[in-house]
Structure formats: C-alpha cells, structure tokens
C-alpha positions in Angstrom: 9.5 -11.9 -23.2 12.0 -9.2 -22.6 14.7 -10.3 -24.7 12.0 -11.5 -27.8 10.9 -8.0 -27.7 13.7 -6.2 -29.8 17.0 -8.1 -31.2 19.7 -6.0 -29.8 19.0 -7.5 -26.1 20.8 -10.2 -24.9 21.2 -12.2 -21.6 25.4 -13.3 -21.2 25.9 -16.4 -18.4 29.3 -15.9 -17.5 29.9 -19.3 -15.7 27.7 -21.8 -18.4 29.3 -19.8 -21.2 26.3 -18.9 -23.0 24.6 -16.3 -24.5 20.6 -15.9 -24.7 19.5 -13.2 -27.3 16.3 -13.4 -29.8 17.9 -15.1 -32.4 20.0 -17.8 -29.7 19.9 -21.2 -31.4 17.4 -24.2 -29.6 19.9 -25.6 -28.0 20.7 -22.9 -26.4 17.2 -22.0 -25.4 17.0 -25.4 -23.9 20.1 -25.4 -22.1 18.7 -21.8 -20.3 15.3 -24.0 -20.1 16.9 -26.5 -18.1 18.9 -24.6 -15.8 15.6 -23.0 -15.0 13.9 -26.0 -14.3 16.9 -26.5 -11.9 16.6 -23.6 -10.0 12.7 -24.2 -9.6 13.6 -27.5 -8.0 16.6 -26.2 -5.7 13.8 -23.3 -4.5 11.5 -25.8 -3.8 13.8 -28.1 -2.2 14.5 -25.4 -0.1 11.3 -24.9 1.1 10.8 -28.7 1.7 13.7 -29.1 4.1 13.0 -25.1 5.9 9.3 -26.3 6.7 10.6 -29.6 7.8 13.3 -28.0 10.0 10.4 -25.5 11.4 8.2 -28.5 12.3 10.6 -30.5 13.8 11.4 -27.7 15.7 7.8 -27.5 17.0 7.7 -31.1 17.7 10.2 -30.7 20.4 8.2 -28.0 21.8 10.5 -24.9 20.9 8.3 -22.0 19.3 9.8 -21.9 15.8 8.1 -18.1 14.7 9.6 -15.0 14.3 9.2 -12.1 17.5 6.9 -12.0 20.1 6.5 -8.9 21.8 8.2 -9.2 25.1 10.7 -11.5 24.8 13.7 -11.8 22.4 15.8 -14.9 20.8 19.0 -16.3 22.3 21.3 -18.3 20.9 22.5 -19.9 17.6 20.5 -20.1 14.4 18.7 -23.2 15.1 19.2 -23.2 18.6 17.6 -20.2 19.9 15.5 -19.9 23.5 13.3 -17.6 24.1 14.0 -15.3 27.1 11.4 -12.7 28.4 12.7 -9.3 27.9 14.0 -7.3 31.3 15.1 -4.4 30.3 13.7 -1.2 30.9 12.0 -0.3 27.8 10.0 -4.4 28.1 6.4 -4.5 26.8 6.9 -8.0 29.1 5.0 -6.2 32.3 2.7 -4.4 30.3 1.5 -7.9 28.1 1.3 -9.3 31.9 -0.6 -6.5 33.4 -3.0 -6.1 30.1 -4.1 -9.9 30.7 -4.5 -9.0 34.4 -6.8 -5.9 33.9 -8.5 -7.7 31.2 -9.3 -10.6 33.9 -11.3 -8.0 35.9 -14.2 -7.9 33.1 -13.7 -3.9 33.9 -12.0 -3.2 30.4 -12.5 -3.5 26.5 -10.3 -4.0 24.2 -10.0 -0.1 23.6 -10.1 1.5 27.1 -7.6 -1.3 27.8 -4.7 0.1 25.6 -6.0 3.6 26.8 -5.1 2.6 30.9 -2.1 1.0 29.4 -1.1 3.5 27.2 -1.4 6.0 30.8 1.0 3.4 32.6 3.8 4.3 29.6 3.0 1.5 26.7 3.0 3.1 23.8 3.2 1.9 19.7 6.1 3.0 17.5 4.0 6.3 16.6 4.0 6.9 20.3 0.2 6.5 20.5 -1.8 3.8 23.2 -1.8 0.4 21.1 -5.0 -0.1 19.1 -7.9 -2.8 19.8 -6.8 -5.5 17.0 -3.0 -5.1 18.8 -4.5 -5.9 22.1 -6.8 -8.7 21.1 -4.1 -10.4 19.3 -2.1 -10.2 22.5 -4.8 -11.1 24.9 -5.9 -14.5 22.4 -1.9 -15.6 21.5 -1.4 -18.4 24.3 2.6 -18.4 23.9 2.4 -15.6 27.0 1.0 -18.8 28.9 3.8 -21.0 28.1 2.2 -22.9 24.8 2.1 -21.8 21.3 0.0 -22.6 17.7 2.3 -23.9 14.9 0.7 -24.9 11.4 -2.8 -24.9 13.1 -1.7 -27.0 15.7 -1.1 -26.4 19.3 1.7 -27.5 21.3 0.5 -26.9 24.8 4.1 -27.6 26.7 6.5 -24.8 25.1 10.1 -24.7 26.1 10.0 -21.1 26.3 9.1 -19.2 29.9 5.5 -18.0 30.6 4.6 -14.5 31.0 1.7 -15.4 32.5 0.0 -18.6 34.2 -2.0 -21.2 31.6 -5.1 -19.9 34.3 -5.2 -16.7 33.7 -4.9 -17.0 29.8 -8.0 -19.4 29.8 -10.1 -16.6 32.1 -9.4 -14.1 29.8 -10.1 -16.1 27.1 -13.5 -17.3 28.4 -14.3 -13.6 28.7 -13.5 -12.4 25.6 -15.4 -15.6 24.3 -18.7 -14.1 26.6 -18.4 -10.5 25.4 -18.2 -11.7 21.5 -21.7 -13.9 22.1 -22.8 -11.2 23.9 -22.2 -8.4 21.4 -25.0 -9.3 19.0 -27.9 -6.5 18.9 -31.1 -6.4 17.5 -31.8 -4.1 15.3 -35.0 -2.2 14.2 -34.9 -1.6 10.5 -37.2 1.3 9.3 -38.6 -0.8 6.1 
C-alpha cells in the first residue's frame, strides 16, 4: 500500500536483485509475493519447533517459563536449572514467609503485603506489593516444587521447592474458603 501510494517510492532487495516500485512488472511482484510467502512459512516454522522445544522441556519436568520471583536461571540456553536466589536482596524468604503467615488464616491478601512490606519487601516503586501480586504468588504452585505449562500441571518439577507441597495446598484451601465465603447479600432500595 505504501509504495502504490505515489510513484517515486520504491523498495530495492539488495541480495534477490530486485526492485519493487508502483509501476514493477508482474513478475516481479510475484517474485516479492513469493519470498513473502517464504518468510510466513520460516516464522511459523519457527514457532512450531520453539513450542515443541518448550513442551518437551515440560515433559521432562523442567519449568520452561520465563522468571519467577525468587529464583534465577543457571546454565546454558536450553539447559538451564532453576536455583533459589540467596543473596541478600532475595524475595525467596519473603515468598516463604508470605505462604507461612497466610497459613495462619490471620491475614488478607492486602494486610499481608502491608506486614511484609514492614519486614523490608518492597515493589520496584518501593511501595508494599499489591493484593493481585500477592495472590498470584500465594496460588502459583512452582514455590511447592510443581508448575502449570499449557494448562497442564506437572506436579514433580526438577526445580527446588520454596516451600513444602503441604503448605501450598493449606493455603490454597483457604483462599478457596475465603472466596466462597466473600459473597454478601445485599439490600437494594427498589
């Protein structure tokens, strides 16, 4: 559409030694035709062979994702563990103790990430981590040594836990009873 919109632009291929411009001949629009159908396949060949890669990855039990808060990737592309993070500035204690506090049934969500935020965990914006952050954390069972993949769960991850597979399935049995317990009647006017 570019080039069709005034004469005087043109597109030059180097390499195929060609030349596409308003006026090109059909042969030559078909030759750019086909080395765009081309490139369409080798992107989606791509794709094909990265999502295989990722699930066979997942198949033999090694989380294939991007980050997870607390740990970090070792290794060769391909090949990488995942280690939990020791160092000082680690979210690692502070994902184990919010799943510990949680398991009380003394906490929410949101005066959860304020205790925490008092220990020292803080976002990038220096503020105590907000309710969706901590719910994410508190539901995502890779901090129990499993993870989710393509909607399915692998439930024996290489990785080291954070946490043990028992005190995942508490918290997650009371965040299950305080969402069936949240619902309110209410007393409309009209």
């Amino acid at each position: 559409d570019w080039i069709n919109e005034d004469a005087e632009r043109q597109i030059h291929f180097v390499k195929q030694n060609l030349i596409i411009h308003k006026n090109a001949k059909s042969h030559e629009k078909f030759q750019w035709d086909i080395y765009l159908v081309l490139a369409k396949q080798y992107s989606n060949n791509l794709s094909e062979e990265t999502k295989k890669g990722l699930n066979e990855k997942a198949s033999q039990n090694s989380y294939p994702g991007n980050s997870k808060r607390g740990y970090i990737t070792v290794g060769d592309v391909g090949r990488k563990s995942w280690l939990i993070v020791t160092s000082e500035t680690s979210e690692a204690p502070f994902i184990k103790r919010a799943f510990e506090l949680y398991d009380t049934g003394e906490f929410t969500t949101h005066t959860l990430g304020k205790a925490l935020f008092k220990e020292g965990w803080k976002n990038g914006s220096n503020k105590p981590l907000g309710k969706s952050q901590i719910h994410l954390i508190l539901k995502d069972c890779f901090y129990c040594g499993e993870f989710m993949w393509n909607k399915r769960h692998y439930d024996n991850a290489n990785h080291e836990a954070l946490i043990s597979k028992e005190l995942f399935y508490r918290v997650q049995d009371r965040i299950l009873k305080k969402v069936v317990g949240k619902t309110k009647k209410k007393d409309y006017l009209f």
